[in-house]
C-alpha positions as CSV (number, residue, x, y, z in Angstrom):
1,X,0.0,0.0,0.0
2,X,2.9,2.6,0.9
3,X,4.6,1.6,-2.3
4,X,1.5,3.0,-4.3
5,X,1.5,5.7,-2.6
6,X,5.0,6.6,-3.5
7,X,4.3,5.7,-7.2
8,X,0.9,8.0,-7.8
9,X,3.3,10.5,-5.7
10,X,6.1,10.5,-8.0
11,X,3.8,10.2,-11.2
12,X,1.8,13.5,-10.1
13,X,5.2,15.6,-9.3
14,X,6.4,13.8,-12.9
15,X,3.3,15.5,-14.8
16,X,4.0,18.9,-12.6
17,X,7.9,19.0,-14.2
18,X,6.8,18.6,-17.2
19,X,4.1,21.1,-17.5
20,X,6.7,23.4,-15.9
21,X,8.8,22.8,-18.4
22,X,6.2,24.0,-21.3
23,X,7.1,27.6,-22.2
24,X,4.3,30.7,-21.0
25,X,1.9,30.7,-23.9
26,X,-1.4,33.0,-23.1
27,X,-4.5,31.3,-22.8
28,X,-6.7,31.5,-25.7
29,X,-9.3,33.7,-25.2
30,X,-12.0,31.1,-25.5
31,X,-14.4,33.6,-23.0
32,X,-18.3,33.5,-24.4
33,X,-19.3,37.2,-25.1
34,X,-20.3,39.4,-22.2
35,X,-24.2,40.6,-22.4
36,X,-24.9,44.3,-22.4
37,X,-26.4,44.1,-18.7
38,X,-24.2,46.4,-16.2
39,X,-22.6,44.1,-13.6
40,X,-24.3,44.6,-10.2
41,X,-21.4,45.9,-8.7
42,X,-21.7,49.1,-11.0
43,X,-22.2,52.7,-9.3
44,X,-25.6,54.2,-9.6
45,X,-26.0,57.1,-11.2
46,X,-25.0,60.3,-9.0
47,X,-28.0,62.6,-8.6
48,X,-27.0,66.1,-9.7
49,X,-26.8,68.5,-7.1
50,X,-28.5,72.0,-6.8
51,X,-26.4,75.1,-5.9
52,X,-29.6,75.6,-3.7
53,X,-31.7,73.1,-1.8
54,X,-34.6,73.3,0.5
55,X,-32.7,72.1,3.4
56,X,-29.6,74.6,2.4
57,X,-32.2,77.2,2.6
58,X,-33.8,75.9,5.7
59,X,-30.4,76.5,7.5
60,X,-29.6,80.1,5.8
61,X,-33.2,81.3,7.1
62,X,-32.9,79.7,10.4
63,X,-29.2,81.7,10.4
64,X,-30.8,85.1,9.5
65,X,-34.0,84.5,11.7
66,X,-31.0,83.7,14.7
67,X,-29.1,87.2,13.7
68,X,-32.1,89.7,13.6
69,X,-33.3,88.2,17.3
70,X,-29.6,88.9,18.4
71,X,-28.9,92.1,16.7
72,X,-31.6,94.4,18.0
73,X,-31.4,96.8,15.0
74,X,-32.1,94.2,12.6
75,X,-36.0,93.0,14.1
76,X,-37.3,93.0,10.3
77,X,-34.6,90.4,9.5
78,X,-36.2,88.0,11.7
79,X,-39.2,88.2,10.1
80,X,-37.7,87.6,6.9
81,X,-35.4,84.6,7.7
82,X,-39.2,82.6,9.3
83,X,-40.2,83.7,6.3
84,X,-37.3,82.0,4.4
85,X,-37.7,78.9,6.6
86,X,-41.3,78.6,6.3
87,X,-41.2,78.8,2.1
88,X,-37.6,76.1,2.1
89,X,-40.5,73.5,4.5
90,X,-43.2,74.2,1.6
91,X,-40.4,73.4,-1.2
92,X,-39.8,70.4,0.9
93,X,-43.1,69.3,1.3
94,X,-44.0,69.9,-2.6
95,X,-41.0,68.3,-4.2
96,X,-41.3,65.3,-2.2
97,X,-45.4,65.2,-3.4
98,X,-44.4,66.2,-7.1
99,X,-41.5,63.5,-8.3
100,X,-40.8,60.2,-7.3
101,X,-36.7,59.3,-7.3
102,X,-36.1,56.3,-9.3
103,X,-35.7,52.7,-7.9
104,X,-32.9,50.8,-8.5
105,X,-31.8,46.9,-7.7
106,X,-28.7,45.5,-8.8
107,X,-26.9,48.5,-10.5
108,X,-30.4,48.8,-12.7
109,X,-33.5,50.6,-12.6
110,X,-36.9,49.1,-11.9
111,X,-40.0,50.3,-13.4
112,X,-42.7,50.6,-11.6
113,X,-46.1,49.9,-12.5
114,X,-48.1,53.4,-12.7
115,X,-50.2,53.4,-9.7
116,X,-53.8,54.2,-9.7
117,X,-56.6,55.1,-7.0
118,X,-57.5,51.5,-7.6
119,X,-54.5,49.9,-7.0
120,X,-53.5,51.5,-3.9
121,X,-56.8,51.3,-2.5
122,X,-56.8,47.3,-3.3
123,X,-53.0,47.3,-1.7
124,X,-54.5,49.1,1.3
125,X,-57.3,46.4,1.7
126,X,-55.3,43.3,1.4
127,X,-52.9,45.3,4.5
């Protein structure tokens, strides 16, 4: 038994010279075509940013609201800076109403089916 051991042993290490011994040739590049689906590990798609956003302009009126109480020349500008926090919580409130952000799974993006009064009120009942 120890002897055939020895001899699969020296017959394996006899095939490993002798591919060793074979000069570096490149693989053939036998690889099937790659679809046109993005891999799932690919980056989504960066939003684009605005130079101003309801939240920036949340903070900026909350800053000139926080000035005009401070400064007690400048009462108007607290009046202006609620009114600058008040109208950034409206743009809040009607840009999340207005647009729905796209979905994505995987790297892709999913449709959604269009949903109707019907729909959501048949979603809401099976709840």
């Amino acid at each position: 038994m120890k002897e055939r051991y020895e001899q699969e042993i020296e017959q394996l290490l006899g095939e490993l010279e002798s591919e060793t011994d074979v000069p570096d040739t490149p693989p053939a590049n036998n690889t099937p075509p790659l679809d046109d689906q993005p891999s799932p590990f690919t980056p989504r798609p960066k939003q684009r940013t605005r130079l101003i956003s309801p939240t920036k302009l949340a903070v900026v009126g909350a800053a000139v609201a926080l000035i005009g109480l401070l400064v007690a020349k400048f009462v108007w500008l607290s009046m202006a800076g609620m009114a600058i926090m008040v109208g950034a919580v409206a743009w809040m409130f009607f840009q999340r109403m207005g647009s729905q952000r796209q979905k994505y799974w995987r790297g892709r993006p999913v449709e959604a089916e269009p949903q109707g009064t019907w729909q959501r009120f048949r979603r809401w009942l099976s709840k």
